[in-house]
PyMOL CGO cylinders between C-alpha atoms (Angstrom):
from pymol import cmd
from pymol.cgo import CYLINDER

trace = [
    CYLINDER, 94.83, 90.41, 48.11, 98.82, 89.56, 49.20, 0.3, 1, 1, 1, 1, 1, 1,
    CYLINDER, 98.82, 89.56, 49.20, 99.42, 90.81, 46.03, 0.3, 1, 1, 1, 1, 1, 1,
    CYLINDER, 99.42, 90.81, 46.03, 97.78, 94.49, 46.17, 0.3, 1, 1, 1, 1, 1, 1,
    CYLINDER, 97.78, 94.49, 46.17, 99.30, 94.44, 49.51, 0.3, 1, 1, 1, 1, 1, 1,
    CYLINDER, 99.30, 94.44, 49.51, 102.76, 93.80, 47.83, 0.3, 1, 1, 1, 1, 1, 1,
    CYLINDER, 102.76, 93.80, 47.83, 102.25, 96.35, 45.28, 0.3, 1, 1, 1, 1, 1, 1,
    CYLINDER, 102.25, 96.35, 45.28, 100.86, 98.97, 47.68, 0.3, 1, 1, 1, 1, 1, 1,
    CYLINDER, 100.86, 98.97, 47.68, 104.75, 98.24, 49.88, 0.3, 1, 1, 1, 1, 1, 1,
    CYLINDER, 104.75, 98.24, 49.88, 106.20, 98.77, 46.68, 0.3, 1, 1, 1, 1, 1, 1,
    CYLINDER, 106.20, 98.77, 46.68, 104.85, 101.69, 45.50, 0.3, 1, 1, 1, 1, 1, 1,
    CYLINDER, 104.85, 101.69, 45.50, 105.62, 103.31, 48.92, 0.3, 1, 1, 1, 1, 1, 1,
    CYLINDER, 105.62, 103.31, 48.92, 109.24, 102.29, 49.07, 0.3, 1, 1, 1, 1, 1, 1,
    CYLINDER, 109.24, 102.29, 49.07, 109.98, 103.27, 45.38, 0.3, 1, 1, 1, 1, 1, 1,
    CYLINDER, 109.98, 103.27, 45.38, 108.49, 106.78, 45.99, 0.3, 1, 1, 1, 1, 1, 1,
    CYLINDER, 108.49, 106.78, 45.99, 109.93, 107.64, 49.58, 0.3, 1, 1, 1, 1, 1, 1,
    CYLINDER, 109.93, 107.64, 49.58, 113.09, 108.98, 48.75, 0.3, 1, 1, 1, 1, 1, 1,
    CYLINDER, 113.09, 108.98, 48.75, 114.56, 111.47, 47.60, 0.3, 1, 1, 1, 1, 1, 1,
    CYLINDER, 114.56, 111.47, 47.60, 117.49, 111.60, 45.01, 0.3, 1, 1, 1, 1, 1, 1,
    CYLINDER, 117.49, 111.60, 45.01, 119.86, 114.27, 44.23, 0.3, 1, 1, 1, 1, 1, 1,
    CYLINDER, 119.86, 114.27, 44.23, 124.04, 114.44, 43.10, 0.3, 1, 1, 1, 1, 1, 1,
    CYLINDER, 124.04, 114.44, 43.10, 126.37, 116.43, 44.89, 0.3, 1, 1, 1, 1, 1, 1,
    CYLINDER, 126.37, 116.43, 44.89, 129.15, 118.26, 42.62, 0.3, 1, 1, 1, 1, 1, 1,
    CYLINDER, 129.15, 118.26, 42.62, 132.38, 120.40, 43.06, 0.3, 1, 1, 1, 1, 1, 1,
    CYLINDER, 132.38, 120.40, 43.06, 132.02, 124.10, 41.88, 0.3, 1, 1, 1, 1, 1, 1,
    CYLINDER, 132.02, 124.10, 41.88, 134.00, 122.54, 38.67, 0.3, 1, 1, 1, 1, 1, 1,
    CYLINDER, 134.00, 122.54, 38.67, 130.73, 120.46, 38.07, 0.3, 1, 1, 1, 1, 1, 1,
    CYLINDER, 130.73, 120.46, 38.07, 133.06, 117.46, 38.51, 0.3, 1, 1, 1, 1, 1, 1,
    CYLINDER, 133.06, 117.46, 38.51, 131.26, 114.76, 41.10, 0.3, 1, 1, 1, 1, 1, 1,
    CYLINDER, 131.26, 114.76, 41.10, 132.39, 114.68, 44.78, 0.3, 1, 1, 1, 1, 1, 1,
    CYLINDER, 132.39, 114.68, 44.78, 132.40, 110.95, 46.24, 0.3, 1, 1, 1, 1, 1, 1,
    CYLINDER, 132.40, 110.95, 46.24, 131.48, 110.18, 50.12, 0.3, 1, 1, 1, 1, 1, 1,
    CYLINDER, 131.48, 110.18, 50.12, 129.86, 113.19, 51.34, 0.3, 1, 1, 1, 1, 1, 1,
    CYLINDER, 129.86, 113.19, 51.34, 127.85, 112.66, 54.92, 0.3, 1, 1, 1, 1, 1, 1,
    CYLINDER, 127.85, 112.66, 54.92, 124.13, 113.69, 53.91, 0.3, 1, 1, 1, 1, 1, 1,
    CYLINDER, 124.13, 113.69, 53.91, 122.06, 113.61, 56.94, 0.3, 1, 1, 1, 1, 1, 1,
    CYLINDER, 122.06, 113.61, 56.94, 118.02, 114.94, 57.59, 0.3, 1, 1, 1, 1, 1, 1,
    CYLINDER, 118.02, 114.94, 57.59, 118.91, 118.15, 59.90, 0.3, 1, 1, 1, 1, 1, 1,
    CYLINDER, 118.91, 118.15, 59.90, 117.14, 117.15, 63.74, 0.3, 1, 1, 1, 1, 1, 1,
    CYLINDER, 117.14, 117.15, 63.74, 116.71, 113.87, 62.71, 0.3, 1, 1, 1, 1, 1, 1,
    CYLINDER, 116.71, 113.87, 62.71, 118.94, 110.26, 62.42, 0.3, 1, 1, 1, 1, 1, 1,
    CYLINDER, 118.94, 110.26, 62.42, 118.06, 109.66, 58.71, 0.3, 1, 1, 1, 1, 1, 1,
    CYLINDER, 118.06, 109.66, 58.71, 121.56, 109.76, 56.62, 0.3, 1, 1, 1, 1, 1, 1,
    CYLINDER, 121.56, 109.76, 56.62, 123.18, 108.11, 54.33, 0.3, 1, 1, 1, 1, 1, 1,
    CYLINDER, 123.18, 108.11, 54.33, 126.66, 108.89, 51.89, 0.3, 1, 1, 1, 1, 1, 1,
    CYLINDER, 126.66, 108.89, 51.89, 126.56, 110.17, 48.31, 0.3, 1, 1, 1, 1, 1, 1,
    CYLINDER, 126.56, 110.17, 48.31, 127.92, 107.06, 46.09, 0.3, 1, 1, 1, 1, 1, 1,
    CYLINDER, 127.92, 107.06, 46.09, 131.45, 107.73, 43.91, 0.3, 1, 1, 1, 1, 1, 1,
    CYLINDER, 131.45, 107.73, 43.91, 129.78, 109.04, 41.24, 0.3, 1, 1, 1, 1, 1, 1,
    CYLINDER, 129.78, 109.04, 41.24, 128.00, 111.78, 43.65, 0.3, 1, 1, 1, 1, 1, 1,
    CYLINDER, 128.00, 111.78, 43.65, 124.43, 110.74, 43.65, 0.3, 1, 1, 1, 1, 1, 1,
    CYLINDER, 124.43, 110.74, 43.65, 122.79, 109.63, 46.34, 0.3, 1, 1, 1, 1, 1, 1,
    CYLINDER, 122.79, 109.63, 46.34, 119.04, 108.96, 47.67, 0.3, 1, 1, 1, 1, 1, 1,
    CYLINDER, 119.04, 108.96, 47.67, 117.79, 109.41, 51.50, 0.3, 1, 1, 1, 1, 1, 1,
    CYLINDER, 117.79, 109.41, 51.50, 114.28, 108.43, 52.70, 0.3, 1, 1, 1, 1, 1, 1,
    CYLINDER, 114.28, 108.43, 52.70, 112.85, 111.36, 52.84, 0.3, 1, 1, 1, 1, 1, 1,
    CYLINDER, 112.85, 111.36, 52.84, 110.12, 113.31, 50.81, 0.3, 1, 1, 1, 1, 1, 1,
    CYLINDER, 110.12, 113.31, 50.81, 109.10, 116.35, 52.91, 0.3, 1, 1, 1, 1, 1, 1,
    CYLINDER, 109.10, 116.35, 52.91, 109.96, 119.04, 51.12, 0.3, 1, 1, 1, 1, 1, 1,
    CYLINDER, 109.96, 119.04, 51.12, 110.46, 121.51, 53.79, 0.3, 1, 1, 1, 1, 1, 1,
    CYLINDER, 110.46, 121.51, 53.79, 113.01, 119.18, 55.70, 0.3, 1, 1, 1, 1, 1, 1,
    CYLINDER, 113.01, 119.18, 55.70, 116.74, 120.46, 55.39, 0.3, 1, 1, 1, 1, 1, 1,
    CYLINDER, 116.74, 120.46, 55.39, 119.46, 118.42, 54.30, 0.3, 1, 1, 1, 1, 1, 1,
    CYLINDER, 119.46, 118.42, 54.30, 122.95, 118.94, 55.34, 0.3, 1, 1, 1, 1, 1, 1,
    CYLINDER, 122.95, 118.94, 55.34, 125.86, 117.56, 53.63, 0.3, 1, 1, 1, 1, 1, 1,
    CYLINDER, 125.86, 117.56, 53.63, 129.54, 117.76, 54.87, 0.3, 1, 1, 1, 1, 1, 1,
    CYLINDER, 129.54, 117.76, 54.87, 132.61, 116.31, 53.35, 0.3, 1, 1, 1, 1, 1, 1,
    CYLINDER, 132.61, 116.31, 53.35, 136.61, 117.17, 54.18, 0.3, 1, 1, 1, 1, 1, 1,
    CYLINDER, 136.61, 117.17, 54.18, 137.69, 119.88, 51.78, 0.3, 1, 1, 1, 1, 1, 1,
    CYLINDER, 137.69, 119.88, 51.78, 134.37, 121.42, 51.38, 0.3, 1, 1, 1, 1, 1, 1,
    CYLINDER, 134.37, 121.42, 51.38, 132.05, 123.72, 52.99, 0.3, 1, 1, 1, 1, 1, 1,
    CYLINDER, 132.05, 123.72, 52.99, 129.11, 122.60, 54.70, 0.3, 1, 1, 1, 1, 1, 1,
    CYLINDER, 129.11, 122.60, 54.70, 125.92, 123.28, 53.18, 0.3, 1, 1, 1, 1, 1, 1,
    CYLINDER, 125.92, 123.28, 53.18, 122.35, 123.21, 54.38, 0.3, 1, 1, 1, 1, 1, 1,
    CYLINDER, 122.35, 123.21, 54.38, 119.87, 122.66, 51.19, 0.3, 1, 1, 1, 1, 1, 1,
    CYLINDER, 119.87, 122.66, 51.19, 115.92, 122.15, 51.41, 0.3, 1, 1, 1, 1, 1, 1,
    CYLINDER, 115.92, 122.15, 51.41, 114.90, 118.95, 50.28, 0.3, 1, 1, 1, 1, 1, 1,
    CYLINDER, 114.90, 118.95, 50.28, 112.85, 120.70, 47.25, 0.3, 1, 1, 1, 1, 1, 1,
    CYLINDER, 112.85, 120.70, 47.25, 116.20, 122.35, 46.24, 0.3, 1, 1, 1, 1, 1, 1,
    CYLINDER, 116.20, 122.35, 46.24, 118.54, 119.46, 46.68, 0.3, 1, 1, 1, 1, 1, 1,
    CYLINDER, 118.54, 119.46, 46.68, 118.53, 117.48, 42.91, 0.3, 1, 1, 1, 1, 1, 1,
    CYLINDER, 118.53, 117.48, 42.91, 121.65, 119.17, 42.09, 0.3, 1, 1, 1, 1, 1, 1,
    CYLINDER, 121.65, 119.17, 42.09, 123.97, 120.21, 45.06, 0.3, 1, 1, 1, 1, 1, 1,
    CYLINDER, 123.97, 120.21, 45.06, 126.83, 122.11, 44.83, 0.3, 1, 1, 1, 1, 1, 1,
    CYLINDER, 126.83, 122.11, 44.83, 129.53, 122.15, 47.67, 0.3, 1, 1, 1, 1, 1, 1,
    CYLINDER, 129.53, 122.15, 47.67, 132.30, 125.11, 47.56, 0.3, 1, 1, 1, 1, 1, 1,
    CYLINDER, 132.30, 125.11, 47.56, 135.91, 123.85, 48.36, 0.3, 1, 1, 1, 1, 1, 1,
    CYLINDER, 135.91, 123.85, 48.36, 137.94, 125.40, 51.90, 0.3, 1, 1, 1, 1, 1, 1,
    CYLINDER, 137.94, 125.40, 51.90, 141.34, 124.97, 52.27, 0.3, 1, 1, 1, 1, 1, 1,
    CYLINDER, 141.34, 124.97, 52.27, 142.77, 125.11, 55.85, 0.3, 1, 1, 1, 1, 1, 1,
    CYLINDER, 142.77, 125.11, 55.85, 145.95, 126.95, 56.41, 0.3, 1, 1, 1, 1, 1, 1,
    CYLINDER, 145.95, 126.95, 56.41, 148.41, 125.61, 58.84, 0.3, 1, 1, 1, 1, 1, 1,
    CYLINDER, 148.41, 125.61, 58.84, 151.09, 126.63, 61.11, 0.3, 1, 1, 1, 1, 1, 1,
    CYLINDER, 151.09, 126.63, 61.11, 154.67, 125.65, 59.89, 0.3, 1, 1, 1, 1, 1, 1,
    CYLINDER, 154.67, 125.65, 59.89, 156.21, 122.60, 62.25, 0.3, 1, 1, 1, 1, 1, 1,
    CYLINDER, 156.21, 122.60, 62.25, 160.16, 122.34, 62.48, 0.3, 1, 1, 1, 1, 1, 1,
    CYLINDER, 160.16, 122.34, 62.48, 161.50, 119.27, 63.06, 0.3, 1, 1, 1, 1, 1, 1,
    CYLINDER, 161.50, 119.27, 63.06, 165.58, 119.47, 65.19, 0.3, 1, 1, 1, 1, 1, 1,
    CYLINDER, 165.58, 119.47, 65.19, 167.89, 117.07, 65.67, 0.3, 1, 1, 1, 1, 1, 1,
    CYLINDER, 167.89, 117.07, 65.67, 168.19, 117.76, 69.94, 0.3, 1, 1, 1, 1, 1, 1,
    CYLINDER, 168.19, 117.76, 69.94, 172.09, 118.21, 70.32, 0.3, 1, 1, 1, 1, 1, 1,
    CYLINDER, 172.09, 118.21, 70.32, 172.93, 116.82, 73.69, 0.3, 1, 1, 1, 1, 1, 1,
    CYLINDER, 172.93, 116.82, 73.69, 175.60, 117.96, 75.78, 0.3, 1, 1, 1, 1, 1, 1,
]
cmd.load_cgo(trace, "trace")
């Protein structure tokens, strides 16, 4: 009986999650990004080679993933085994650094 109950623990942890990889618009992985069940605290962080799994199997949930350099996306779980994030750039204001002259 400890045994089916085992199995039956098993069985429910194996198939619980949900696995995808996350990719650059080069198809080239992207390590780290913050994955996170939208209106929930379920996360986790895509590995270095860009996969990652998160316990969650409801298809109609949304994940969101965010990483620095990179758009944030919003992706249904049913949609999410291959993710592709589009890269922003930022532009910033020039800074000038003086040597004060004092008088």
């Amino acid at each position: 009986m400890k045994i089916l109950i085992s199995l039956l623990f098993l069985h429910l942890a194996v198939f619980s999650q949900t696995k995808g990889i996350v990719v650059d618009e080069n198809k080239k992985p992207i390590p780290y990004v913050n994955i996170w069940v939208e209106n929930e605290n379920i996360g986790t962080t895509s590995e270095e080679n860009g996969t990652f799994e998160i316990n969650t199997t409801d298809k109609n949930k949304i994940l969101v993933f965010s990483a620095v350099g990179f758009e944030t996306q919003k992706v249904k779980v049913s949609d999410c085994k291959i993710v592709i994030l589009q890269s922003i750039s930022y532009p910033l204001n020039e800074v000038v650094i003086k040597k004060s002259i004092k008088k």
